[in-house]
SERO-4910 file (N, C-alpha, C, O; in steps of 0.05 Angstrom, whole numbers):
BEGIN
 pado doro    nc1    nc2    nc3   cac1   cac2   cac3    cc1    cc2    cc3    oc1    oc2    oc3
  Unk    A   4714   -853  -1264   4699   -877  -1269   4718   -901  -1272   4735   -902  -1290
  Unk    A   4713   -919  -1255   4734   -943  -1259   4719   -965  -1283   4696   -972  -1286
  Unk    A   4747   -972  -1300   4744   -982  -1330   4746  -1011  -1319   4759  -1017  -1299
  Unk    A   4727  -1031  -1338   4720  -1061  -1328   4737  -1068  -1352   4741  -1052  -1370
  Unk    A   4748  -1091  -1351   4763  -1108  -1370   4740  -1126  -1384   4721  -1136  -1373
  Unk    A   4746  -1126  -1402   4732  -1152  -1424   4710  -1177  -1414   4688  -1187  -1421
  Unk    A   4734  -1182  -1388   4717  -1214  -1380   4698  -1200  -1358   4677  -1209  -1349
  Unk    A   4706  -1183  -1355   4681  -1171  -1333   4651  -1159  -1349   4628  -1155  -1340
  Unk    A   4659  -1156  -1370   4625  -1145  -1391   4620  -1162  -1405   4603  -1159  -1423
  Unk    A   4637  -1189  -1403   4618  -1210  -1429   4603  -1227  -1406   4608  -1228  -1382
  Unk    A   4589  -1238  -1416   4572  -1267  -1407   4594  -1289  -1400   4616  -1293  -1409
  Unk    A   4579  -1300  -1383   4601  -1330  -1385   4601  -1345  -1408   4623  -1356  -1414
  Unk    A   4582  -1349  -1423   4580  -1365  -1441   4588  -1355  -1462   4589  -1372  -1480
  Unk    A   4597  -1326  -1471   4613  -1316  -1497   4635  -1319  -1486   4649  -1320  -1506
  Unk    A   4648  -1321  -1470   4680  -1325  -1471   4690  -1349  -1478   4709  -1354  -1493
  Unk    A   4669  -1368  -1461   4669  -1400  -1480   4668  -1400  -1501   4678  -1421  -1510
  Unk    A   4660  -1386  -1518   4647  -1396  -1545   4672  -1379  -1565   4680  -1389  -1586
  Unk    A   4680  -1356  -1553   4703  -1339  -1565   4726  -1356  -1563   4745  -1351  -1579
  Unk    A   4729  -1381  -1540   4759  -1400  -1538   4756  -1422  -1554   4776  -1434  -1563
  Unk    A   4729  -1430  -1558   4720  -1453  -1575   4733  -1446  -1607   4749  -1460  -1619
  Unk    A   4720  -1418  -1617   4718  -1407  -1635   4754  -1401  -1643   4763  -1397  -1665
  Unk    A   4768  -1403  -1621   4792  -1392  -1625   4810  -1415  -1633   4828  -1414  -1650
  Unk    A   4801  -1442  -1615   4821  -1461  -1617   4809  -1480  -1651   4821  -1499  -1660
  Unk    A   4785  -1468  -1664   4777  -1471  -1689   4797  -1460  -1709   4811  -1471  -1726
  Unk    A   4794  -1437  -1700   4812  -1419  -1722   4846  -1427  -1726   4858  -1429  -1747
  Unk    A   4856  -1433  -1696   4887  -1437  -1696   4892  -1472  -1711   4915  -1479  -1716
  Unk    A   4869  -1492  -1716   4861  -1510  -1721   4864  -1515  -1756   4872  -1533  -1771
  Unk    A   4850  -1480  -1763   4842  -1483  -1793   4871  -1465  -1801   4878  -1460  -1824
  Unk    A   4884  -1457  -1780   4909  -1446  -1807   4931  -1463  -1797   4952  -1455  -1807
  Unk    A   4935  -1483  -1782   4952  -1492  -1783   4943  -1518  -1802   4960  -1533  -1810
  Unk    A   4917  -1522  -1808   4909  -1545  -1834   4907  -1535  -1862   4905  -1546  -1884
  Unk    A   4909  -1504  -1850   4913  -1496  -1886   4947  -1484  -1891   4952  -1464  -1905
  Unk    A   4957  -1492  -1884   4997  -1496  -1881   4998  -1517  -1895   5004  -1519  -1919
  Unk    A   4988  -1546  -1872   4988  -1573  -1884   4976  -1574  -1913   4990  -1588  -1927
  Unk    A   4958  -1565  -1924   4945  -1572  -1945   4965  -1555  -1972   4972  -1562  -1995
  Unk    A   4970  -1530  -1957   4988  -1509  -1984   5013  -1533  -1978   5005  -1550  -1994
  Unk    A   5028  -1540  -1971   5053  -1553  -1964   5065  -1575  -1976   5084  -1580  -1990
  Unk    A   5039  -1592  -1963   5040  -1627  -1970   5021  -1629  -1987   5023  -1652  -1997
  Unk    A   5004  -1617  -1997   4975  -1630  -2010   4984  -1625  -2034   4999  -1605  -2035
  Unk    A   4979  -1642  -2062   4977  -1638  -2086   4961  -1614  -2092   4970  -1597  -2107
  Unk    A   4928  -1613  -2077   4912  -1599  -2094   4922  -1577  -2112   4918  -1575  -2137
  Unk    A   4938  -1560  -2093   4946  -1530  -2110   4967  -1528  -2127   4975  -1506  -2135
  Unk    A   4979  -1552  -2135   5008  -1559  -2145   5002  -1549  -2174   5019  -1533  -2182
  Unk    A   4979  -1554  -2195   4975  -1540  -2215   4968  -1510  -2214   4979  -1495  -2231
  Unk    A   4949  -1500  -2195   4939  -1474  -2196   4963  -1452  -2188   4965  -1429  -2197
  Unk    A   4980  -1462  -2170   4993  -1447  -2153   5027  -1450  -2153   5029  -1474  -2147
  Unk    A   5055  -1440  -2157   5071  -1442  -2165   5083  -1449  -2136   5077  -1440  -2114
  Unk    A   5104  -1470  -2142   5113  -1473  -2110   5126  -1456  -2084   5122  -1457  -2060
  Unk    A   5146  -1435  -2105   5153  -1414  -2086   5126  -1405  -2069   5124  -1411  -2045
  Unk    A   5108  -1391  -2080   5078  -1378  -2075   5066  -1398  -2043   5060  -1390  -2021
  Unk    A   5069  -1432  -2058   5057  -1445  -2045   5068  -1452  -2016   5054  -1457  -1997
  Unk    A   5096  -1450  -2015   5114  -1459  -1991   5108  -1430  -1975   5105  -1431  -1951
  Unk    A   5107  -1403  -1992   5116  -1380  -1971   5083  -1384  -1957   5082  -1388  -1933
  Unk    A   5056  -1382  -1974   5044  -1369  -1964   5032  -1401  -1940   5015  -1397  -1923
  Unk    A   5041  -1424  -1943   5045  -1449  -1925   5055  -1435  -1897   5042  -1434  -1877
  Unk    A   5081  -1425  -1900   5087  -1414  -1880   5082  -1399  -1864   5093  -1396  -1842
  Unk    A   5056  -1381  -1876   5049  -1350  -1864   5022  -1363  -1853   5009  -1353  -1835
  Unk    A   5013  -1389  -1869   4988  -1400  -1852   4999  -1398  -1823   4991  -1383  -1806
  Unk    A   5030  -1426  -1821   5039  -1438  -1797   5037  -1428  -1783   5022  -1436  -1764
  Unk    A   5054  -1394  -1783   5066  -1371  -1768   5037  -1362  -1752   5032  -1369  -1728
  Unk    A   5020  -1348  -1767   4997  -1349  -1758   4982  -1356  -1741   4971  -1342  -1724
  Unk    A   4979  -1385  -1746   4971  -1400  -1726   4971  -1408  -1706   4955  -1414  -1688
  Unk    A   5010  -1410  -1711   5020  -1408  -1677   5021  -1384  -1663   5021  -1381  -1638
  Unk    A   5024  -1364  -1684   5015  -1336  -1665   4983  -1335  -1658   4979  -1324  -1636
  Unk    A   4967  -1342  -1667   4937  -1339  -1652   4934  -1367  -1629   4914  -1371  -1616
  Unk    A   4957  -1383  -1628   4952  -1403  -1610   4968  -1393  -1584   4964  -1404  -1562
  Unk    A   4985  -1374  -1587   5005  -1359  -1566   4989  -1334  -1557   4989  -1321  -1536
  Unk    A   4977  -1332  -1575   4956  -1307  -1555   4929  -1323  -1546   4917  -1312  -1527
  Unk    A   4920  -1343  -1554   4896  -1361  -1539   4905  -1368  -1513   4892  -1362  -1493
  Unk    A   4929  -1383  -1512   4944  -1391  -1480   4951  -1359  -1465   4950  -1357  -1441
  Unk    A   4957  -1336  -1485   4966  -1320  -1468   4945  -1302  -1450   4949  -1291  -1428
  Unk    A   4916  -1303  -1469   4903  -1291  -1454   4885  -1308  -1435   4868  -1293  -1425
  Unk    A   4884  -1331  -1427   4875  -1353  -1413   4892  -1345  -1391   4892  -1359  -1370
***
């Protein structure tokens, strides 16, 4: 039995909505970097080492889910 790839069993309109949804996501962790980073808010709740690393693991993130959005396009 020959196996169909992904874009061959979705709809046209869920793959749109899965790149929509994607360039959302790579959107919200590279704004939640900026906000752990630069933003005051967490400066009381949150100790800065904590705040810079887990800033960074947003970044990383982000640009890794933005390197697999271009890569699977």
């Amino acid at each position: 039995m020959k196996k169909q790839n992904d874009e061959e069993r979705k709809p046209g309109g869920m793959s749109k909505i899965y790149y929509v949804f994607g360039l959302f996501m790579i959107i919200f962790y590279v704004g939640m970097a900026y906000i752990m980073i630069f933003s005051p808010i967490f400066v009381k709740r949150i100790s800065a080492p904590l705040r810079y690393g887990m800033g960074a693991l947003f970044f990383l993130y982000g640009i890794f889910r933005a390197y697999r959005q271009i890569k699977d396009r």
